[in-house]
C-alpha positions in Angstrom: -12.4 6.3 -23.8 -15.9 6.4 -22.4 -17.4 10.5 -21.8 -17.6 10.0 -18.0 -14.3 9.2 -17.6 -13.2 12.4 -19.8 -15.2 14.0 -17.8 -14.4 12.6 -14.4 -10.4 13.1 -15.9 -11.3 16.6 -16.6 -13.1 17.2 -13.1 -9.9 15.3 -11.6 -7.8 17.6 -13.0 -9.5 21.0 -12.8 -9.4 20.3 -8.8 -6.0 18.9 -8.7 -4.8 22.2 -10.4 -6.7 24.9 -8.5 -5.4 23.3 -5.2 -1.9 23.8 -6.7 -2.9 27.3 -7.8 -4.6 28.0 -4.3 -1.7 26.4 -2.4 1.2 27.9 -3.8 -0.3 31.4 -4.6 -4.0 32.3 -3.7 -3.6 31.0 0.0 0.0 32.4 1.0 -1.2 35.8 -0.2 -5.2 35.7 1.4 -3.4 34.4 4.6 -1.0 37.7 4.7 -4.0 40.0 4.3 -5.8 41.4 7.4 -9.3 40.1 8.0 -12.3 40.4 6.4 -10.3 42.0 3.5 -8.8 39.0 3.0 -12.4 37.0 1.6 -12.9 40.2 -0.7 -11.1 38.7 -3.6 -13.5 35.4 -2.6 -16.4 37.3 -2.6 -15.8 39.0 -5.7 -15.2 35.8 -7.4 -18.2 33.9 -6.3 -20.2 37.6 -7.9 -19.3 35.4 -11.3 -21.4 32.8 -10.7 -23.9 34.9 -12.6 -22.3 32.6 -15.3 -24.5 29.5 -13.9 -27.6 30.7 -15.9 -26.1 29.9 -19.3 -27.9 26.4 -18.4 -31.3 28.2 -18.8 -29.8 29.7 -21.8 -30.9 28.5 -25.3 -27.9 27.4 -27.7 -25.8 27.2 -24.8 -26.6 24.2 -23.5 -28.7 21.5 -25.2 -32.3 21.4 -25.5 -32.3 18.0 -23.8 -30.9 19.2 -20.8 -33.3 18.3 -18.2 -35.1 21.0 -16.2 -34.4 19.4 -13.1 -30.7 19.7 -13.4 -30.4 23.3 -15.3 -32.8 25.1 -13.4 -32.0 24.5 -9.8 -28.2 25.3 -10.9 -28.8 28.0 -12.8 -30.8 29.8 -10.0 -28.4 28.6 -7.0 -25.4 29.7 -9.0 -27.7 33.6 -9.2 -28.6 33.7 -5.6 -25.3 33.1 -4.8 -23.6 35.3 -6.4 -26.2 37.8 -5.0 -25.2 37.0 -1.5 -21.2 37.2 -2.1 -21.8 40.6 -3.4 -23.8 41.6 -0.6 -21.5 39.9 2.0 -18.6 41.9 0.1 -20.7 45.2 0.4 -21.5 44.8 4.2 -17.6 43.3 4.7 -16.7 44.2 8.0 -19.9 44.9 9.8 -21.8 42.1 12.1 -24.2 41.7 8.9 -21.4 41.0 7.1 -19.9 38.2 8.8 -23.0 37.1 9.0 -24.0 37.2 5.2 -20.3 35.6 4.6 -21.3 32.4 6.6 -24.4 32.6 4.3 -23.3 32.8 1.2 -20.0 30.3 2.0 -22.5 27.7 3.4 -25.0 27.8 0.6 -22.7 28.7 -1.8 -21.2 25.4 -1.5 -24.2 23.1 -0.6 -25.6 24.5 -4.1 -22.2 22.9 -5.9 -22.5 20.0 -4.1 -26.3 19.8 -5.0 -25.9 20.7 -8.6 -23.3 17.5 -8.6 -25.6 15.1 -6.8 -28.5 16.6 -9.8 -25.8 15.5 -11.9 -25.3 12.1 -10.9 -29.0 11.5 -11.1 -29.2 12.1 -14.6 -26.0 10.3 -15.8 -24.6 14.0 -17.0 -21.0 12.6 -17.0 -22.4 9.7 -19.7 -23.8 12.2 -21.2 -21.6 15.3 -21.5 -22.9 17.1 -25.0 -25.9 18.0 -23.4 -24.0 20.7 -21.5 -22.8 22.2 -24.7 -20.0 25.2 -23.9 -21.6 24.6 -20.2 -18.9 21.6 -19.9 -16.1 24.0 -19.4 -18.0 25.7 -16.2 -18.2 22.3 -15.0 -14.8 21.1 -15.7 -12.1 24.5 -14.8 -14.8 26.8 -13.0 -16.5 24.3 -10.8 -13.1 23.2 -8.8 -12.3 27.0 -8.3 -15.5 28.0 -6.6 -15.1 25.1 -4.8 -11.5 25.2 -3.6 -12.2 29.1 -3.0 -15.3 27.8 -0.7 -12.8 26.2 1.5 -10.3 28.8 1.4 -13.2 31.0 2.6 -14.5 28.5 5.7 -10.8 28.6 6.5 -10.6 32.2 6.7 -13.9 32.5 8.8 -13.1 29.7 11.0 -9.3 31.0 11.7 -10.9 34.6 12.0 -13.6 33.3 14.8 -10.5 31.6 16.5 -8.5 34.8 16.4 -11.4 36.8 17.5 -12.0 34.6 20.7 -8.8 34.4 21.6 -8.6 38.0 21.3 -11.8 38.7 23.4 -10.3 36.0 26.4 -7.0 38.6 26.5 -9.3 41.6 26.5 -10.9 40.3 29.9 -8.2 38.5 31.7 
């Protein structure tokens, strides 16, 4: 079978599975917690994607790897997880919100960036080049993302409930 479709297969699945994870068990339990402590355990997942730099690091990815593609993910994968654990240390406060929306927004423009990067270079033809890196790509990848919707769920419910709060606070 040809490496992209492994690989498409493997991204198939890895998103197919975290929904099933997020539906049956990471949802019910986020949606039961009071807000903003309910994006903490979003937050401090996304403080992982420190991981992202293993494509600058040597032996962990091939030497082939091109620039264009490990760089710009390595270093959006960093400054994200800089900003979720900033939003998760301001949780609660007006900057925090705030710094929630940022980190959610480009937290998940960088994941779909690093797969359009992807795409240009033919990764999935090509999948040794991400040596161990595969495995971020293939189980880690769909988390963050499925977690990124989870999390513009949370913040567009809590906006809703806040509103609707505010309009029975002056009527």
């Amino acid at each position: 079978m040809p490496s992209a479709v492994l690989f498409g297969i493997s991204a198939t699945f890895g998103l197919v599975v975290w929904a099933a994870v997020a539906s049956h068990y990471i949802w019910p339990a986020l949606r039961e917690r009071p807000s903003p402590g309910n994006l903490k355990p979003i937050l401090l997942l996304h403080g992982f994607r420190f991981l992202g730099l293993a494509f600058v690091v040597p032996g962990v990815v091939s030497p082939e790897l091109p620039a264009t593609f490990a760089q710009p993910v390595a270093y959006g994968d960093f400054i994200t997880a800089i900003l979720a654990l900033l939003a998760l240390a301001t949780l609660g406060s007006r900057t925090g919100t705030v710094l929630t929306w940022v980190f959610n927004t480009f937290g998940a423009a960088d994941l779909l960036f690093a797969f359009y990067l992807g795409s240009r270079i033919s990764l999935p033809d090509s999948p040794g080049l991400l040596g161990a890196g595969y495995f971020i790509l293939a189980a880690y990848v769909p988390l963050l993302l499925i977690t990124h919707a989870l999390a513009f769920r949370i913040l567009l419910r809590t906006k809703a409930v806040a509103a609707s709060l505010s309009e029975v606070r002056t009527a």
